[in-house]
Every structure is written in structure tokens, then in C-alpha cells.
C-alpha positions as CSV (number, residue, x, y, z in Angstrom):
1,X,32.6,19.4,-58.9
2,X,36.4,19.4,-59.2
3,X,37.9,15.9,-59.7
4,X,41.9,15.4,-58.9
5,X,44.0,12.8,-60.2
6,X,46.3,12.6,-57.7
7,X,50.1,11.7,-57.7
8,X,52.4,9.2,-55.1
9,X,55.9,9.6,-55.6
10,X,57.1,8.2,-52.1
11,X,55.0,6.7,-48.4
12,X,56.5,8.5,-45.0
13,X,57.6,5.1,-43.9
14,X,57.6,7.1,-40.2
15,X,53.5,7.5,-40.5
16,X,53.7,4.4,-42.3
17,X,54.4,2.2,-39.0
18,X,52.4,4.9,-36.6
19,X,49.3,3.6,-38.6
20,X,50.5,-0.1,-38.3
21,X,50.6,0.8,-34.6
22,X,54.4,0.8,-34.2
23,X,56.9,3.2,-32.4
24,X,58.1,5.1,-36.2
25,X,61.7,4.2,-34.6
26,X,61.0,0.7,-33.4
27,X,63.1,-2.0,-35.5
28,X,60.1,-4.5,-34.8
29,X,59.8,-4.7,-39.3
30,X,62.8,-5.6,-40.8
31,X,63.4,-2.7,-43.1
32,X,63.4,-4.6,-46.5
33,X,59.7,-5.6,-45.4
34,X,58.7,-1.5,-45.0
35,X,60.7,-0.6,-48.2
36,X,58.7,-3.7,-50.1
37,X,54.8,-2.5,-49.0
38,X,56.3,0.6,-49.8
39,X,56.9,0.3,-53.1
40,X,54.0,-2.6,-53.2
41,X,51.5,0.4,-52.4
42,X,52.7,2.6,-54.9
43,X,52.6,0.5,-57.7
44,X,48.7,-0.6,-57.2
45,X,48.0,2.8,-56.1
46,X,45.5,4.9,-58.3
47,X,45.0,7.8,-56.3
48,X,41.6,9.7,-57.1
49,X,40.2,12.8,-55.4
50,X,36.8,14.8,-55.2
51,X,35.7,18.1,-53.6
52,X,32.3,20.5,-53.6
53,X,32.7,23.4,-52.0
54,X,28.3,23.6,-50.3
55,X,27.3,26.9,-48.1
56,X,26.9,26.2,-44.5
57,X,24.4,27.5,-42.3
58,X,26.6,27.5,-38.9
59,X,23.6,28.8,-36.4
60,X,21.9,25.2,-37.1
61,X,25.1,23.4,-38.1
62,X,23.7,22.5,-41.1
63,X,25.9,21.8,-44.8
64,X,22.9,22.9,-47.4
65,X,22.8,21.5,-50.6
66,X,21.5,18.6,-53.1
67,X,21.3,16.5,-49.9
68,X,21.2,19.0,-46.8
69,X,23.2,17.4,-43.9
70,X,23.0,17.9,-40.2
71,X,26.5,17.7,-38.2
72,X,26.5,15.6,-35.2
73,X,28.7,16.7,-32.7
74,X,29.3,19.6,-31.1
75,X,33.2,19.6,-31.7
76,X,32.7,20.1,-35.1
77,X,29.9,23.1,-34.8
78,X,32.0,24.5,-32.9
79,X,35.0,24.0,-35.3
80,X,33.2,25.7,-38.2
81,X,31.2,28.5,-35.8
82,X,32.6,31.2,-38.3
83,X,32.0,29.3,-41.4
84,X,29.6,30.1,-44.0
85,X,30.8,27.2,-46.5
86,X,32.7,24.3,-46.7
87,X,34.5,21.7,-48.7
88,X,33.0,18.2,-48.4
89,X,36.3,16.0,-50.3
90,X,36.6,12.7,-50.2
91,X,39.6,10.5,-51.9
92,X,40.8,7.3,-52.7
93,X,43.8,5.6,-53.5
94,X,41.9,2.6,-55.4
95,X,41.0,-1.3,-53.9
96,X,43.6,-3.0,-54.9
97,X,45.8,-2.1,-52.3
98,X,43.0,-3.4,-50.0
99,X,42.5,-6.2,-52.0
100,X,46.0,-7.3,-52.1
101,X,46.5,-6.4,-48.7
102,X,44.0,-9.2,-47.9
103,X,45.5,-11.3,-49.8
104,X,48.5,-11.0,-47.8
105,X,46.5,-12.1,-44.6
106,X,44.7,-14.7,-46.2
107,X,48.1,-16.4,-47.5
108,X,49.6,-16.4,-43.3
109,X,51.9,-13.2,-44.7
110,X,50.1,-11.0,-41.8
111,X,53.7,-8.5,-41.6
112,X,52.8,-8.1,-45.6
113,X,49.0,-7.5,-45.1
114,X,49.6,-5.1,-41.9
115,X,52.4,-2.8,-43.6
116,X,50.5,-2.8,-46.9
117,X,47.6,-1.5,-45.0
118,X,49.1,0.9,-43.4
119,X,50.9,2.1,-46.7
120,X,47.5,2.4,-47.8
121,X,45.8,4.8,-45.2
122,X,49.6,6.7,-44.8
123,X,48.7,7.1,-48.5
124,X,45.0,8.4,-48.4
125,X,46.1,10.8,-45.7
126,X,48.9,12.3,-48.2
127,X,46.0,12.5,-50.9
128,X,43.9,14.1,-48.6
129,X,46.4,16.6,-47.6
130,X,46.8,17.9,-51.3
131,X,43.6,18.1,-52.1
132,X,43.0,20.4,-49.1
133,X,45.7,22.5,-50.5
134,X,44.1,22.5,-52.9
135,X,40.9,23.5,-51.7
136,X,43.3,26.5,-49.7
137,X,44.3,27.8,-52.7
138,X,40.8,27.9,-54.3
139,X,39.9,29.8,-51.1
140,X,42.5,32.1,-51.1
141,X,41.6,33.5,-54.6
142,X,38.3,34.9,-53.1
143,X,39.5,36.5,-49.6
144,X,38.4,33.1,-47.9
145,X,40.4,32.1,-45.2
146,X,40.1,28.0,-44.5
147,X,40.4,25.8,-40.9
148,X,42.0,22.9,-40.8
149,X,40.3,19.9,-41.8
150,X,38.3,17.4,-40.0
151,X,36.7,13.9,-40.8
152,X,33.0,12.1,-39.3
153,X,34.8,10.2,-36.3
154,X,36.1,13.6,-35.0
155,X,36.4,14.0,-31.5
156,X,32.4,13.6,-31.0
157,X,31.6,13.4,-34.2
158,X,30.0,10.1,-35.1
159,X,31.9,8.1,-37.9
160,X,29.0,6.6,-39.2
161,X,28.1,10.3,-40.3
162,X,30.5,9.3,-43.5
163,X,28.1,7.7,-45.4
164,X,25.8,10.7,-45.5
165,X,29.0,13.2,-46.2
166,X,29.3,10.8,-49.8
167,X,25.8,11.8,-50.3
């Protein structure tokens, strides 16, 4: 199972405030507040990823393996119709972002706490994104041709279907 050490260099401060729930050109945070979670985020940030490529049977929507798991959802089946495999990845970018972004809220510093968070899942995102490259390059090697990702929460695709996808 491939492990990636990932690297953050820079946060799209853009996605940064879509994920706080802001217009990206809205003025609502003072600048110097986005630039500090910014670089706030990418000093705790220890990003981590993991990926296993399992075969899929695609009549039954099922990913076989150690822990065989039935998709729910028929967005999803239907996303991966012409699959035989896929790549079940799952990252990190550590918890003490999250823990420092509660600290934020716990001290009244709620600006702090929200933009920190969102650095955090902007960040995760980013992660996620090379590791699928990743994962696309891998493929690539063999003739296999990839479809863009998709996460448990998925159109109908129930979120609580995350815990068994760390399985």
C-alpha cells in the first residue's frame, strides 16, 4: 500500500473563503487575517497520504478485498459502471490544525478558528488532488484510463459510508 508524504507550499486563499462560506471576492476578512491562517495552516500542517488500488466487481457494485464493501448509492455505481478496480485513498494534513483551530473558537477568536478551518479542508482537498495524480499516473503505466474522483457523501452516496472506505 503506497504511503505519500505530501508537500504544502501555498493555500488558494480563493477556495480558502469558498470553504469558509464566503464570496472568494468578498472583502468580509480583512486580508492580513486570510494571509495569517494561511501561513498558520502551513506551518502545523503534516500532510500524509494513503492509497490501495482493490478490484471492483461493477455488476454488484461491490470494492473486493481484505474487507469487501458494498457502495450505496446509485450515483456512484453508475459512476464506476466500466470500472474493474479502483483506488480507495484517504489523506490527512494532521490534528493540529484542527486542534488549534479550536482553540481559536474556544479563546472568542471565531474569524481565526473559521479561516484556519477552512485552510485546513482547502488543504486536504490540494493533498487529495496529488495523490490522485498520483494514482493517474500509476494507471497510465498499465493502459488504465481513470474517472474522476468521488468521496462517501456523493450525490446519493451516504457519508457515513466513510468509515467502512478506512476499513
Amino acid at each position: 500500500m503506497p504511503f505519500y508524504n505530501g508537500t504544502l507550499f501555498q493555500i488558494n486563499e480563493k477556495e480558502m473563503l469558498r470553504y469558509a462560506g464566503m464570496n472568494p471576492s468578498s472583502k468580509d476578512f480583512p486580508p492580513e487575517e486570510v494571509s495569517s491562517a494561511v501561513r498558520e495552516a502551513l506551518a502545523l500542517a503534516e500532510p500524509r497520504g494513503i492509497w490501495q488500488v482493490l478490484p471492483y466487481d461493477n455488476k454488484n457494485g461491490i470494492i473486493c478485498g481484505d474487507f469487501p464493501m458494498k457502495l450505496e448509492g446509485n450515483a456512484i455505481k453508475h459512476h464506476l459502471a466500466n470500472s474493474s478496480s479502483v483506488a480507495v485513498l484517504a489523506v490527512t494534513v494532521g490534528d493540529e490544525i484542527e486542534k488549534q483551530s479550536d482553540a481559536h473558537f474556544k479563546a472568542g477568536e471565531y474569524v481565526k478558528g473559521l479561516l484556519l478551518d477552512a485552510a485546513a479542508t482547502t488543504s486536504v482537498e490540494h493533498l487529495a488532488d496529488q495523490v490522485d495524480e498520483l494514482i493517474q499516473k500509476e494507471a497510465s503505466k498499465t493502459g488504465e484510463k481513470t474517472v474522476w474522483r468521488v468521496s462517501p457523501g456523493y450525490r446519493d452516496s451516504p457519508p457515513d459510508q466513510q468509515q467502512q472506505f478506512c476499513q
